[in-house]
C-alpha positions in Angstrom: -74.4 -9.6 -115.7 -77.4 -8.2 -114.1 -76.0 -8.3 -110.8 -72.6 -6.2 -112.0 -75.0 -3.4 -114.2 -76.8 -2.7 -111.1 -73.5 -2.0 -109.1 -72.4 0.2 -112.3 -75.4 2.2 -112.6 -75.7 2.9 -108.5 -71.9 3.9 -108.2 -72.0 6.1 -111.7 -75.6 7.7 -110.2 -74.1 8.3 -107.0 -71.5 10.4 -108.6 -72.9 12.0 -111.3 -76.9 12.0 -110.6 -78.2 14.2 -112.9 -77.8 10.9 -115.2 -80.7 8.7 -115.6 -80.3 5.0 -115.0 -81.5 3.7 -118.3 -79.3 6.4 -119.9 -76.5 4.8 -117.7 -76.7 1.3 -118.5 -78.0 2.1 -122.3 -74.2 3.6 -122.9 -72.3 0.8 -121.1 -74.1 -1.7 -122.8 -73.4 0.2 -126.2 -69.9 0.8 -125.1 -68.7 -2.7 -124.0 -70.9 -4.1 -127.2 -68.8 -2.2 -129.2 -65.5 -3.3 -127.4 -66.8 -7.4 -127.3 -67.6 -6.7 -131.5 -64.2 -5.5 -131.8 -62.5 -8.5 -130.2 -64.8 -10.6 -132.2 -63.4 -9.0 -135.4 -60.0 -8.9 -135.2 -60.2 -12.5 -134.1 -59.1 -12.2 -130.4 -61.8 -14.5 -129.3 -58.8 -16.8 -127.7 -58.6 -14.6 -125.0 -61.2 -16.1 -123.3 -59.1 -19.1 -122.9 -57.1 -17.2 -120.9 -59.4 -16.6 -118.1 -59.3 -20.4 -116.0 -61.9 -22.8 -115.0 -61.2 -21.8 -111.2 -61.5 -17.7 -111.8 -65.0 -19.0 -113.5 -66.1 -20.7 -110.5 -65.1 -18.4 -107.6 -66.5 -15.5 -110.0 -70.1 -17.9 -110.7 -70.1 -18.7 -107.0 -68.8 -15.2 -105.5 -71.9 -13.4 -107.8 -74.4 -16.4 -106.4 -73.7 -15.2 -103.2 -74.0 -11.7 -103.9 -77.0 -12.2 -105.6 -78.7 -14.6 -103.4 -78.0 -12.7 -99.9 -79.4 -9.3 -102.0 -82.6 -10.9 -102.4 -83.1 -12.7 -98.8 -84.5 -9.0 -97.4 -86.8 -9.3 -100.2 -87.8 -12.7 -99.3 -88.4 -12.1 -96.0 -89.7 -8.9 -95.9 -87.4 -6.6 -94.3 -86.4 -5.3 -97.7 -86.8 -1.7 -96.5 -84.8 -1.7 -93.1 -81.7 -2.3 -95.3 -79.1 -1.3 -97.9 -79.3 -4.4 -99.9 -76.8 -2.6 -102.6 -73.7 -2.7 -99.9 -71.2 -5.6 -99.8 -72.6 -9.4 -99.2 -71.0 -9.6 -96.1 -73.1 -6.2 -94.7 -76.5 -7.7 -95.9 -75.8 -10.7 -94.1 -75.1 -8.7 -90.7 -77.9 -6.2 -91.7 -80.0 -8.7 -92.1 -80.1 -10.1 -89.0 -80.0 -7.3 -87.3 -83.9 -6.5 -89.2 -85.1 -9.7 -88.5 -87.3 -9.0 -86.3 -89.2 -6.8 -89.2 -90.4 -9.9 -91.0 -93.7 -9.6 -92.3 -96.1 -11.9 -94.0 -93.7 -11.4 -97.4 -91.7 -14.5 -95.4 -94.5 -16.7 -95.6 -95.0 -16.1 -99.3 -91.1 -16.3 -100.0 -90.4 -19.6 -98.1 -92.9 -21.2 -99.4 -92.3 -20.3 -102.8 -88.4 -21.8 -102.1 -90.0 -24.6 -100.7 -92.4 -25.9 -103.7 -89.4 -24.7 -106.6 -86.8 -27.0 -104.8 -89.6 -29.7 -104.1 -90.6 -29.8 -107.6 -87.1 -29.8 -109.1 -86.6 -33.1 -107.0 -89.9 -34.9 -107.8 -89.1 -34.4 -111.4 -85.5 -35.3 -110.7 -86.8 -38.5 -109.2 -89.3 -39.5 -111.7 -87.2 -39.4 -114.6 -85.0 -42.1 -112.9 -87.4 -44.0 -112.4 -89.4 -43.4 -115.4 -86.1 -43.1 -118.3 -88.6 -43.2 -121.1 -90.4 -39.9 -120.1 -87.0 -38.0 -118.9 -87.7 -35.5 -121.8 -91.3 -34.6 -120.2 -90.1 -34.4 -116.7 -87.4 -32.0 -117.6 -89.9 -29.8 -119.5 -92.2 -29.7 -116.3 -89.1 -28.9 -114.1 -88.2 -26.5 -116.4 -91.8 -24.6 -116.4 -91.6 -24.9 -112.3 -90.6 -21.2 -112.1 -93.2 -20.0 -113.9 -96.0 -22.3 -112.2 -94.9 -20.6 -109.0 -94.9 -17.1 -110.4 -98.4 -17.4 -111.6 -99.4 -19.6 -108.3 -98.6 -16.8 -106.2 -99.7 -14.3 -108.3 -103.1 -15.9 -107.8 -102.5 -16.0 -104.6 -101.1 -12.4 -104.1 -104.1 -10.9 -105.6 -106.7 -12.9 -103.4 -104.7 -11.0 -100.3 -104.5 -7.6 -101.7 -107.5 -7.1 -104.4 -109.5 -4.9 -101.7 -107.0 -2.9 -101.1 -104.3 -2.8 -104.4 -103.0 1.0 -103.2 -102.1 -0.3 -99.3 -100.6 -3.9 -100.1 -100.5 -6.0 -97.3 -97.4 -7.9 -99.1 -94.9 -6.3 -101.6 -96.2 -6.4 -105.0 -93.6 -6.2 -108.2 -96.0 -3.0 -109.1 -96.7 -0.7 -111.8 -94.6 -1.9 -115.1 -94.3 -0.1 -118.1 -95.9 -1.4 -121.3 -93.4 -1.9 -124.4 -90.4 -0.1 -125.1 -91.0 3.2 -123.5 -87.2 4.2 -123.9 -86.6 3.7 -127.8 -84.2 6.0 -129.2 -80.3 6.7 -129.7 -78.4 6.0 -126.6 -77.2 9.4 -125.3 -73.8 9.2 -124.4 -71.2 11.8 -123.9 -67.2 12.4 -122.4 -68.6 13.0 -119.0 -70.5 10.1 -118.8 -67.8 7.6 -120.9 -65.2 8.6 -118.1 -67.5 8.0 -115.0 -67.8 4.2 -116.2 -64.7 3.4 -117.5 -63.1 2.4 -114.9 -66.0 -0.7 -114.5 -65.3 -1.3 -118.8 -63.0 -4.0 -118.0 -65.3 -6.0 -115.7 -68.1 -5.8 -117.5 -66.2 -6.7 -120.4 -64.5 -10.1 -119.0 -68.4 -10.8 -117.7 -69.8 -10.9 -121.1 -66.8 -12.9 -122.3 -66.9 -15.6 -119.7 -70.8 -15.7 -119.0 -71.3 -15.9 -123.2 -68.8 -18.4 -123.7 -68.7 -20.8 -121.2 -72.7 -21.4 -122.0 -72.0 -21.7 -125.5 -68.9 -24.1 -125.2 -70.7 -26.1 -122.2 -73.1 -26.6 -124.9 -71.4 -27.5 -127.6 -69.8 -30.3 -125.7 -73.2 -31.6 -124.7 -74.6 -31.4 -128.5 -71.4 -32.4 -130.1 -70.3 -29.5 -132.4 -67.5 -27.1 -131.6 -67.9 -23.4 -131.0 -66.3 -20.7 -132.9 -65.3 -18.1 -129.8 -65.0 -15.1 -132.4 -68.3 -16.0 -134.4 -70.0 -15.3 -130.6 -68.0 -12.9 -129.9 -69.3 -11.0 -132.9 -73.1 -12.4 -131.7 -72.8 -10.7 -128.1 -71.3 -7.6 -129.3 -74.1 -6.9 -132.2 -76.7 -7.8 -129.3 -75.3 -4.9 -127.0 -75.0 -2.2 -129.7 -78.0 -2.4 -131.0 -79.9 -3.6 -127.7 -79.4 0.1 -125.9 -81.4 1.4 -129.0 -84.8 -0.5 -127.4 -83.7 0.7 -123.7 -81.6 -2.5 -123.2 -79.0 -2.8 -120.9 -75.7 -4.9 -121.2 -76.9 -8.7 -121.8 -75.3 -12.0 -122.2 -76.0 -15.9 -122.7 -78.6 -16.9 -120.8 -77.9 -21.0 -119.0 -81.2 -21.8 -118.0 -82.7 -20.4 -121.8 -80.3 -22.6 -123.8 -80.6 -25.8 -121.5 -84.4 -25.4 -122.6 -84.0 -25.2 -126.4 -81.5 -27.6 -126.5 -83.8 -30.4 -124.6 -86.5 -28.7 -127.3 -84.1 -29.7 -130.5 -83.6 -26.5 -131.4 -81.5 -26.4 -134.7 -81.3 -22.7 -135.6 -81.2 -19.0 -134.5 -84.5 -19.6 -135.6 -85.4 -20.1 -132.5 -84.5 -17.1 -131.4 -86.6 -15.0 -133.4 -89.6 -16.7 -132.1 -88.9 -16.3 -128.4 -88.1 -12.7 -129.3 -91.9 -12.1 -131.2 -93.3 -13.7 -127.6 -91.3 -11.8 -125.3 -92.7 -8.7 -127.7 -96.3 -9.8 -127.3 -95.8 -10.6 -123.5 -94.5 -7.0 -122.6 -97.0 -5.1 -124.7 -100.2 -7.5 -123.4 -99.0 -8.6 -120.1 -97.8 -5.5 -117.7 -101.4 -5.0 -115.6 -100.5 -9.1 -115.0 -97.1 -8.1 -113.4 -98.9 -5.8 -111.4 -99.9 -8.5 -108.8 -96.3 -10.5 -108.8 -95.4 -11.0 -105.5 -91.5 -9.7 -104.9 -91.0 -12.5 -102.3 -91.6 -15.2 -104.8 -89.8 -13.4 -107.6 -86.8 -13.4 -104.9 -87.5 -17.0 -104.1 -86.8 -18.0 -108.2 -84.2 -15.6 -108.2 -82.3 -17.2 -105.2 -83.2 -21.0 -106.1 -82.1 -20.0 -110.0 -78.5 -18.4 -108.9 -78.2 -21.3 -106.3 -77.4 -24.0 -109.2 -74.6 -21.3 -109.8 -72.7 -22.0 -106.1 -69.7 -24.5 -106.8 -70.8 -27.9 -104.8 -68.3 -30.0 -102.9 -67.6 -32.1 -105.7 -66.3 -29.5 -107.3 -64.2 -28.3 -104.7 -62.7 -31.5 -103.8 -61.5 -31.6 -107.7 -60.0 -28.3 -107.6 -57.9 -29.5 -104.4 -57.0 -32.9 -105.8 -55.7 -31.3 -108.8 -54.2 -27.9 -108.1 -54.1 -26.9 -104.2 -52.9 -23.5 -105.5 -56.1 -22.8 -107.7 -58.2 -24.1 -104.7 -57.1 -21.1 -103.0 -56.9 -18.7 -106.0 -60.9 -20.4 -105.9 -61.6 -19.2 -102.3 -59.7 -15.7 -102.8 -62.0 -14.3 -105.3 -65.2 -15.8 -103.8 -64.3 -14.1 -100.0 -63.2 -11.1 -102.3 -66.4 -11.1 -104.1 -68.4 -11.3 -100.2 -66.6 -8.4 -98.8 -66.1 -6.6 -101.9 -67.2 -6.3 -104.8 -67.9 -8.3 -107.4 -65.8 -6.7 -110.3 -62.8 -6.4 -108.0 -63.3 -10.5 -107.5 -63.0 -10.9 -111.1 -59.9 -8.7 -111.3 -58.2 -10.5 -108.4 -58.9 -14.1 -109.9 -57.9 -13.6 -113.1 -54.7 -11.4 -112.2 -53.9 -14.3 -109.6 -54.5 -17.1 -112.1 -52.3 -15.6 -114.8 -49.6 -14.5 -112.1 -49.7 -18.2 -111.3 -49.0 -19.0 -114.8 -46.5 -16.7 -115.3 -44.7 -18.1 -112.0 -44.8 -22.0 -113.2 -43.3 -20.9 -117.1 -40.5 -19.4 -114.9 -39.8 -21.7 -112.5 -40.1 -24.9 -115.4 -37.7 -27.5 -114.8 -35.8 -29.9 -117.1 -34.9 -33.1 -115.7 -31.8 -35.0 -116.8 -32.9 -38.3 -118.1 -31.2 -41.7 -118.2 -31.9 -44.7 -120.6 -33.9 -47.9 -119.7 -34.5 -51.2 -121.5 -38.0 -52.0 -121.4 -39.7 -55.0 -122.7 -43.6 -54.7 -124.1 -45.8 -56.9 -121.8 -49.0 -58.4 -123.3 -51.2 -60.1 -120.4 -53.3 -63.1 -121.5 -55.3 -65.4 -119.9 -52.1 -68.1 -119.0 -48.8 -66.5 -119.4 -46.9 -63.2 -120.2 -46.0 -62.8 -124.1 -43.2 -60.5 -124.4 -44.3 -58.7 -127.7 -40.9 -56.2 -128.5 -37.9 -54.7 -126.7 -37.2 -50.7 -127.0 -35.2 -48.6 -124.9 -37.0 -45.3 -123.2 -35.4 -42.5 -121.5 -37.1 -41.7 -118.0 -36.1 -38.8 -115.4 -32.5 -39.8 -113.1 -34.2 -38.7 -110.2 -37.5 -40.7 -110.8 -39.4 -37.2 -110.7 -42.0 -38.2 -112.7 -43.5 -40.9 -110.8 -41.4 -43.9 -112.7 -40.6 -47.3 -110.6 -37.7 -45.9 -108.0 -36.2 -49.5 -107.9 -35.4 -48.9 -111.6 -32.2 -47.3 -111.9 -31.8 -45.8 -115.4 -28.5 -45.8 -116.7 -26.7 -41.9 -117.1 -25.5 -41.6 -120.5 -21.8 -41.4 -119.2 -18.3 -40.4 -121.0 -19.1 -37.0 -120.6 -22.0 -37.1 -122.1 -25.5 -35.4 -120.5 -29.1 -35.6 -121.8 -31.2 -32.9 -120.7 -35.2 -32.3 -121.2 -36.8 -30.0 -121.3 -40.5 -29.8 -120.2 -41.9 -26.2 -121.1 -40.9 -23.7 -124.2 -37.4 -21.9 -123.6 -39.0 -18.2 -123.2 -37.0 -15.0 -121.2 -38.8 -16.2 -118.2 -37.7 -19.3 -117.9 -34.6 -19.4 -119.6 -32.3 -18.7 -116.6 -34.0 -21.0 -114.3 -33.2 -23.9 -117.2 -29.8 -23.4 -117.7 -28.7 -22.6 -114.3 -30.3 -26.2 -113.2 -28.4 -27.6 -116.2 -25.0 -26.0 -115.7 -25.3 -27.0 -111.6 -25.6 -30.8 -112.2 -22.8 -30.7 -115.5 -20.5 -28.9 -113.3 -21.1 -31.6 -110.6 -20.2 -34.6 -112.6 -17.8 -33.4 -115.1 -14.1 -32.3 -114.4 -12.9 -28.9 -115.9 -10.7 -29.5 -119.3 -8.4 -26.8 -118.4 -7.9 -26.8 -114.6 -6.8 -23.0 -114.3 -9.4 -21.4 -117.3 -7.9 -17.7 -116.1 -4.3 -18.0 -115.7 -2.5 -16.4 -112.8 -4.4 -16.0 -109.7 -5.1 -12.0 -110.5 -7.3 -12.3 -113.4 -9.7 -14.4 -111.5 -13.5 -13.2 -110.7 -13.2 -12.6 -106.8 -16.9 -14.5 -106.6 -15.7 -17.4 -108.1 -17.4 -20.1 -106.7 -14.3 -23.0 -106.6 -11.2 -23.1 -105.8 -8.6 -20.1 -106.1 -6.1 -22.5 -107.0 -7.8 -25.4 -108.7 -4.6 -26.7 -110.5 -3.4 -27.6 -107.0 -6.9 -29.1 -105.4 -7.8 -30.9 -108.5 -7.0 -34.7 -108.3 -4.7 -36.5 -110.3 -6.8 -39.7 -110.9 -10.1 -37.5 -110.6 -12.6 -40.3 -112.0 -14.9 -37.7 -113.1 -14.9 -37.4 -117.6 -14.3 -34.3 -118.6 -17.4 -32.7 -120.6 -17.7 -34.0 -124.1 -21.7 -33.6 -125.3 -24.9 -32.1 -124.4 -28.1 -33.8 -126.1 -31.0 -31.5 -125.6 -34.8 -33.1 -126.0 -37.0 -30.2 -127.5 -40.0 -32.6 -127.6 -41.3 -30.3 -124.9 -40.8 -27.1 -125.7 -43.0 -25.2 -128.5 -41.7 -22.1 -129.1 -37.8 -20.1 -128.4 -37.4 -16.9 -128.2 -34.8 -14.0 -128.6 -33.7 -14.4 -124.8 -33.7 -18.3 -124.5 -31.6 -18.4 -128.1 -29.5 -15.9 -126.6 -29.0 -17.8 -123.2 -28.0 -21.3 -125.1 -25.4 -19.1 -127.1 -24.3 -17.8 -123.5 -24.0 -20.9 -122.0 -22.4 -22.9 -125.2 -19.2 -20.7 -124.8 -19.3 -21.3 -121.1 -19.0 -25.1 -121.8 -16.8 -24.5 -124.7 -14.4 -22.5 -121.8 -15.2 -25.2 -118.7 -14.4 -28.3 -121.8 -11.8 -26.4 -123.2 -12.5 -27.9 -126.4 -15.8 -27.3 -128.7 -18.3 -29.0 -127.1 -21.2 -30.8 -129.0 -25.1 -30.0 -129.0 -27.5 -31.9 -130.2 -31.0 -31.4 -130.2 -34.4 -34.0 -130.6 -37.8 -33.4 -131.4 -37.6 -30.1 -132.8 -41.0 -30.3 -134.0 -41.5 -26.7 -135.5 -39.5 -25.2 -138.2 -39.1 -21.8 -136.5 -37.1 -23.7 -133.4 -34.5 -25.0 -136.4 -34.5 -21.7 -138.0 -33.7 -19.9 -134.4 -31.2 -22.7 -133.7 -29.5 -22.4 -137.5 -29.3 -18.8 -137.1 -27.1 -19.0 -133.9 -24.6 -21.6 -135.4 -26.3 -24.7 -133.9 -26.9 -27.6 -135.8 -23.3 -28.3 -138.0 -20.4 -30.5 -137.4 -17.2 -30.5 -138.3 -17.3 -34.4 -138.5 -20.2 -34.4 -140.4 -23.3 -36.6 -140.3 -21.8 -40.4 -138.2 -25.3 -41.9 -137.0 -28.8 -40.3 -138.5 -32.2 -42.5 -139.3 -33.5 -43.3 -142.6 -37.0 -44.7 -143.9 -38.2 -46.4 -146.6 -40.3 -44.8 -149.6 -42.2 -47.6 -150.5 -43.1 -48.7 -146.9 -41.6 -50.5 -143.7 -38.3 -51.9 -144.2 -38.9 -54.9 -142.4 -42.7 -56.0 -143.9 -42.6 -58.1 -147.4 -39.4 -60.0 -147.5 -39.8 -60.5 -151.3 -40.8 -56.7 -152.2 -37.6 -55.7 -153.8 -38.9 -51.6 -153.7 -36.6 -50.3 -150.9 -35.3 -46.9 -151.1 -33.9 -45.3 -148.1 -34.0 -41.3 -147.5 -33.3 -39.8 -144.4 -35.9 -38.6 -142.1 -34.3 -35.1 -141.3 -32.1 -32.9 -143.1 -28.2 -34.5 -143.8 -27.1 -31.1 -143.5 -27.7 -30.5 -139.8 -25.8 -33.7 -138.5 -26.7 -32.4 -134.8 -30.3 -32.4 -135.1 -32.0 -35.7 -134.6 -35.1 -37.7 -135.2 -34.9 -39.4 -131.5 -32.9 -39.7 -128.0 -31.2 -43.0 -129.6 -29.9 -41.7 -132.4 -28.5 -38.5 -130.8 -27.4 -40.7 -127.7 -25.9 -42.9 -130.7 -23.9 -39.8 -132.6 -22.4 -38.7 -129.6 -21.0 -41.8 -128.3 -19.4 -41.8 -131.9 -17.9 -38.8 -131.9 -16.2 -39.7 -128.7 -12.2 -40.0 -129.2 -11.4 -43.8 -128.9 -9.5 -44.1 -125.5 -12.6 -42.0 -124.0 -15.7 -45.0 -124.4 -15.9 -46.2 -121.5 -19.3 -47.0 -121.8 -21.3 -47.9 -125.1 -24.9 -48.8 -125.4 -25.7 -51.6 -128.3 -29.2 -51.5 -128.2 -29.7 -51.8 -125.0 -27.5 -51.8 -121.9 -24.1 -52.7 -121.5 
């Protein structure tokens, strides 16, 4: 957050310079506080779940980068010969380039980097070895940034006491004492429309920064995280924060790792830090005087370097989406050679393009049935426990035994499910897939659907003159069902209703007869409402197979409990929706005119 202000402020400045920079960041922080409160309000804190774990990463790892490279000048001491404010990949070059201008600031700095990391793994090691006293070792790893701070503090004083006006190392200097910019924010139309542009960035930053530390969190401590209730937390924080001369502030990872290790309970907590932080910058500024900026750089650079994604990470990211691996790597090399708010815009815009492009390109498989048996290993032999049949994917696309060959339903029949909900962008891509493979296996009712050869489309796909290609003894059934598993799909809309109505009267033509839809696992009552309201649902023939259950318990439990009544488990009104595939599967076959079974599952296989 820090890291994007300071690019804010310098490119407003640089524009508009008769600004001051506190005024600067005092209305952005006001502005995107009041924006964050907002969201928190109206209960939009589920936008955050929107933003991915990979955007996250490359955006944590892309601004560790940024931040880390910034203060390496610092650290070495050829702070001065460069433009540490320009993009990473310029610093780095720049940097090299002023190498040669490295002063006794590198000596402090390296050092410094040195004893944090060797500390970090002493304690790291010790509480391995020594379980009982992990609490204490943490603590002390914990306070390592502050023992090096005050370390070379001493030491930065013994070099440049003499002489505290000519330095011989870069001191942090002169700090104001307390809150010398108290007042209301000034903020006017000028100054809104210079930084508007950078609203949305710094807006996603508070969002992801906030509440990915507080959800992180509440994993570790076991309790769950209301996204709006810290939405509302970080929005008062900025709006009021500018009033003190704050500037746009978030969650803090390395403050809440430390009170929860403490047991901290309560905001309590906060309130305390708060009256010490008070106390330190009204007592403590002629102390800061003699902070040496190559240390501060060094905890700076080893506290953002926790932030870089490590190879595990990586290698999960690959393992489990190749596609977000690169989405990763975009906004990080974005980030390097940009920066860092266009990183965030390109990862996030990326990530939910990606979305967008697997909802439309879902795919529902055609699935066959299978007699399975329940296996129960023991110590000397297989028990075979009960025998059920399952319905699995004809072409074995989701990883299932190829050397089982489910059977196709068969007699014109086709069960088709779906995987994702039946949205506008998807819809098309689901029924064409469907109507490809029905088309395939199924012979037209009505060889010639348009009559003479001029009313015919002129793209028409088959034959001009199908009556005369079509086989006589064409083993192929002509279309008689379509059984459709919703179990997948959570919501319909206007456009996928409308493309099942589209492609029902297609079927009805190709058939040329009314052809039967039935639908499973229609698990929301809007999808039967939506479905209803388009004439899906109703028979003519009325209810032939449905499932019923018993009120007083399992059917087949107490032999001699004599309280059976049956109801049925869905509504006897809508014969064409159905509690499972083997009921539907079961209907169908039923409604099949006699001399067309040629095929019927008992259950099981035949």
């Amino acid at each position: 957050m820090s890291a994007l202000t300071g690019s804010v402020i310098e490119a407003v400045h640089k524009e508009y310079p008769g600004y001051e920079l506190h005024t600067i960041a005092s209305a952005l922080s006001l502005i995107a506080g009041c924006i964050v409160f907002a969201l928190g309000m109206f209960r939009l804190g589920f936008i955050v779940d929107f933003i991915p774990l990979p955007a996250l990463a490359a955006f944590m790892t892309g601004s560790a980068l940024n931040i880390a490279m910034g203060q390496i000048p610092t650290l070495m001491g050829n702070r001065k010969y460069l433009d540490t404010r320009e993009s990473t990949y310029l610093v780095f070059y720049n940097f090299w380039k002023q190498i040669s201008h490295c002063n006794l600031n590198a000596a402090l700095g390296l050092t410094s980097l040195f004893l944090l990391y060797l500390i970090r793994f002493i304690c790291l090691r010790a509480s391995k070895r020594f379980p009982m006293k992990e609490k204490l070792f943490f603590f002390i790893s914990t306070l390592r940034a502050v023992f090096v701070i005050l370390l070379y503090l001493l030491i930065s004083w013994l070099i440049n006491r003499n002489d505290p006006q000519h330095p011989r190392t870069a001191l942090l200097g002169t700090i104001p004492r307390g809150f010398q910019n108290m007042g209301i924010p000034y903020i006017d139309r000028p100054l809104l429309s210079a930084f508007a542009s950078y609203l949305p960035s710094t807006v996603i930053v508070l969002l992801i920064e906030h509440v990915a530390i507080a959800k992180s969190f509440g994993r570790i401590n076991n309790y769950v995280i209301d996204p709006n209730q810290e939405l509302i937390a970080i929005g008062v924080t900025n709006i009021f924060g500018p009033f003190f001369g704050a500037y746009p502030a978030t969650g803090s990872f390395s403050r809440t790792a430390i009170k929860s290790k403490a047991g901290v309970r309560t905001p309590m907590a906060g309130v305390v830090s708060g009256v010490l932080i008070i106390l330190g910058i009204y007592a403590l500024p002629p102390m800061f005087y003699w902070i040496s900026q190559a240390s501060l750089a060094a905890v700076i650079i080893h506290a953002v370097g926790d932030l870089i994604a490590g190879p595990q990470t990586l290698k999960r990211f690959w393992q489990v989406s190749p596609i977000e691996f690169f989405i990763f790597w975009i906004g990080v090399i974005v980030t390097i050679f940009s920066t860092i708010e266009i990183g965030i815009y390109i990862t996030v815009i990326s990530s939910g393009a990606l979305l967008l492009f697997r909802i439309a390109k879902a795919r529902g498989q055609f699935v066959g049935r299978v007699q399975v048996q329940q296996i129960k290993l023991s110590v000397d032999n297989y028990i075979r426990l009960t025998t059920r049949n399952i319905y699995v994917p004809l072409d074995h696309s989701d990883g299932s035994n190829p050397t089982i060959i489910p059977a196709s339903a068969g007699n014109g029949i086709f069960i088709y499910r779906l995987n994702e909900s039946f949205l506008y962008p998807n819809a098309n891509h689901y029924v064409e897939l469907m109507i490809e493979q029905i088309f395939r296996e199924t012979k037209s009712g009505k060889p010639n659907m348009y009559g003479s050869l001029g009313e015919q489309p002129w793209n028409l796909k088959t034959s001009r003159h199908p009556e005369k290609d079509q086989q006589k003894d064409d083993p192929r059934p002509c279309l008689h069902a379509l059984i459709l598993d919703f179990s997948g799909v959570a919501h319909l809309d206007i456009t996928g209703l409308q493309n099942l109505v589209d492609v029902r009267r297609q079927l009805d033509c190709y058939a040329d007869k009314k052809v039967n839809w039935h639908f499973v696992g229609l698990s929301r009552p809007w999808l039967k409402r939506a479905l209803i309201s388009a004439g899906f649902g109703s028979s003519e023939q009325g209810h032939t197979v449905f499932s019923v259950a018993n009120v007083y318990g399992n059917i087949d439990g107490d032999e001699n409990n004599t309280n059976i009544v049956l109801i049925p488990i869905l509504d006897i009104n809508r014969p064409l929706f159905h509690a499972d595939l083997d009921e539907a599967y079961e209907a169908a076959i039923a409604s099949l005119p006699q001399k067309d079974k040629s095929v019927v599952f008992d259950n099981g296989m035949v």
